[in-house]
C-alpha positions in Angstrom: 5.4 -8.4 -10.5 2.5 -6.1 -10.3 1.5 -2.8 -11.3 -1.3 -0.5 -12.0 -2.3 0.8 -15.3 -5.2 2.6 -17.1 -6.9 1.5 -20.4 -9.6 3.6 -22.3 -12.4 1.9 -22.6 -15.0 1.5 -25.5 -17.8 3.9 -23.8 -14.8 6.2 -23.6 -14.2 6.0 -19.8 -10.9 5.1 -18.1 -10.6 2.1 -16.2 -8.5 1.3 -13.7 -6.4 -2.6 -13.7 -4.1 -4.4 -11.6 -2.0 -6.4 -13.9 -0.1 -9.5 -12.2 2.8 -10.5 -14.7 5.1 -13.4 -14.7 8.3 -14.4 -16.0 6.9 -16.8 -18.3 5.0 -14.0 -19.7 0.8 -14.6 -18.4 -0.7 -12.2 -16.7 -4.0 -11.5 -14.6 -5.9 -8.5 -14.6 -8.2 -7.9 -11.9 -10.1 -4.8 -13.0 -10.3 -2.5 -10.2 -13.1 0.2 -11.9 -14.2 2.6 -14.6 -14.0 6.6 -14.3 -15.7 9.4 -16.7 -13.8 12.1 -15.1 -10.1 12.6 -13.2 -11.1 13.0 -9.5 -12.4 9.0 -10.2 -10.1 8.5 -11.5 -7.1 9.4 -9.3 -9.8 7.4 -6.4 -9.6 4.4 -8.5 -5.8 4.4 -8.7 -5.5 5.1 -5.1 -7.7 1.7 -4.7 -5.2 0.0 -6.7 -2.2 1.4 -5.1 -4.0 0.0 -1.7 -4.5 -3.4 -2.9 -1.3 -3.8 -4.3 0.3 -2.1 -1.2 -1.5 -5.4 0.8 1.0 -7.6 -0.2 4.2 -5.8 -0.1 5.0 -6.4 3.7 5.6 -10.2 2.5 7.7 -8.9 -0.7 9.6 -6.9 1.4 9.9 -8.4 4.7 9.6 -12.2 4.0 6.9 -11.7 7.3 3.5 -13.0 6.4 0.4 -11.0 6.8 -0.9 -12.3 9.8 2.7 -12.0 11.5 3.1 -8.3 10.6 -0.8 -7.6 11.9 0.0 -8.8 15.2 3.7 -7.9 15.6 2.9 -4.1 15.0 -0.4 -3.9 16.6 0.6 -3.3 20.2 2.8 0.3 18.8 1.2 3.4 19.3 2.2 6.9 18.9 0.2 9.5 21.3 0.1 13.4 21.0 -1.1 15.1 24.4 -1.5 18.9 24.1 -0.6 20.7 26.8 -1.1 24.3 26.9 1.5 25.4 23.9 3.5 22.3 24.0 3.0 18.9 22.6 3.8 15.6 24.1 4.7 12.7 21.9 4.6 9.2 24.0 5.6 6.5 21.6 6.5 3.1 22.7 9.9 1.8 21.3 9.6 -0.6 18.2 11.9 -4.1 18.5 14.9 -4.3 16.1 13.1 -6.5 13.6 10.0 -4.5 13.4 12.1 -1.2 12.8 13.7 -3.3 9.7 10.9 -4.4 8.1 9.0 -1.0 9.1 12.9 0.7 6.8 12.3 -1.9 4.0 9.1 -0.8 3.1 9.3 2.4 3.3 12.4 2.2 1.5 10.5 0.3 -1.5 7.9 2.3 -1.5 10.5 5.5 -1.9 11.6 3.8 -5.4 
């Protein structure tokens, strides 16, 4: 399991940590960055959120990285503007793809 968390530091800045936790109780933390003030602060956590957001199509999918890269990189979604109207040409996603697309979005909705 992974999360992010914030710790105050000696010089009184925030920093920003992933911590990686196991069953068996050790943990990693990969420090992510310091802050003196909240707009860091909140860019720091958004960092964090990023990295940890890397790994969640394996969590969620079972797909690995590479395999959810090349699967979804083909799909696009194109507005045209035309006059007062918008046109939306999106190409239709394959069953598994539109699963594993649900899952996370569904994990990240927790």
């Amino acid at each position: 399991m992974a999360y992010v968390r914030t710790v105050k530091t000696a010089s009184g800045a925030r920093a920003v940590q992933i911590v990686h936790s196991s069953r068996r109780g050790s943990r990693d933390i990969e420090h992510i960055g310091s802050a003196h003030d909240d707009a860091a602060l909140e860019a720091l956590k958004a960092v964090a959120r990023q990295r940890l957001a890397v790994g969640q199509p394996e969590q969620t999918t079972g797909w690995s990285i590479k395999k959810f890269v090349c699967t979804t990189r083909r799909y696009r979604t194109i507005n045209i503007q035309a006059g007062e109207h918008t046109l939306t040409a999106v190409d239709p996603l394959p069953d598994d793809l539109r699963d594993a697309l649900t899952r996370i979005h569904d994990r990240g909705a927790h």
